[in-house]
N, C-alpha and C positions, 0 to 999 in steps of 0.2 A: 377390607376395602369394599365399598357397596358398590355397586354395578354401575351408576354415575359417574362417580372419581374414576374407576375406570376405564369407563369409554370415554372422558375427558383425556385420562393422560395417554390414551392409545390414539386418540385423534393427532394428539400433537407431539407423537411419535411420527406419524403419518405421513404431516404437515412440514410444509418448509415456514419456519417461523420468522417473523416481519416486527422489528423494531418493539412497538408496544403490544406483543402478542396476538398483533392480527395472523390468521393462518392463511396460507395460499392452499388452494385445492392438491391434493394432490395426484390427481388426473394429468396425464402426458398426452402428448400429441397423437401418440397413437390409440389412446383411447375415444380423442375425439373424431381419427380418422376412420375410424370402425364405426363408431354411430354412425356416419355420415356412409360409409358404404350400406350398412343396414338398411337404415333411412331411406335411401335412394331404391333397393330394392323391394322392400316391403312398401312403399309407398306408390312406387309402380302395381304390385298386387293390388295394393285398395282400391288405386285409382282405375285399376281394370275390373275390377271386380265391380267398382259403385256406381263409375260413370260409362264405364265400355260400350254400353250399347251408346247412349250421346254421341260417341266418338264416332262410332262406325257409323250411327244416322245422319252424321253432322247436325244436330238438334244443340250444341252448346250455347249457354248462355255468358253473361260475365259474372253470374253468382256461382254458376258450377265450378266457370273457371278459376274462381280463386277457390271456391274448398279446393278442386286439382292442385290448387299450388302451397296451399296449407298442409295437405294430407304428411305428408314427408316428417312434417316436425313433429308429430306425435311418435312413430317408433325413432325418431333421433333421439326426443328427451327421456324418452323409457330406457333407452341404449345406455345413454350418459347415468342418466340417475342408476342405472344397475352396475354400471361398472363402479363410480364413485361407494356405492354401498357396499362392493365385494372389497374395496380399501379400508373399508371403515375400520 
């Protein structure tokens, strides 16, 4: 069996399978509630780390403010994409 077929039929081992062989992820609630604690913490560190002194000068703008409010979803989708991959 080559390495494709494979990881085809260990996906949808995985998978919970839908009708015409669409696959639903197989990522649970608590995977997504751990990214989301991650997320929230490391996202705290960046945003201390990138913007901290703005904060303490109060020098904020509204362009700083939304990266501040973007920062978060990059260790969430890193979180999600690494758990989903340890399923694979």
């Amino acid at each position: 069996m080559n390495v494709s077929a494979n990881r085809h039929s260990r996906n949808q081992e995985d998978a919970i399978l839908l009708g015409e062989g669409q696959a639903v992820s197989s990522l649970q609630r608590c995977h997504y509630l751990r990214a989301l604690k991650i997320a929230l913490f490391v996202g705290v560190v960046l945003i201390s780390i990138n913007q901290g002194d703005q904060i303490i000068n109060g020098t904020l703008t509204l362009s700083i403010a939304i990266k501040m409010l973007l920062t978060p979803f990059v260790p969430f989708a890193v979180s999600l994409y690494s758990s989903w991959t340890a399923l694979r």
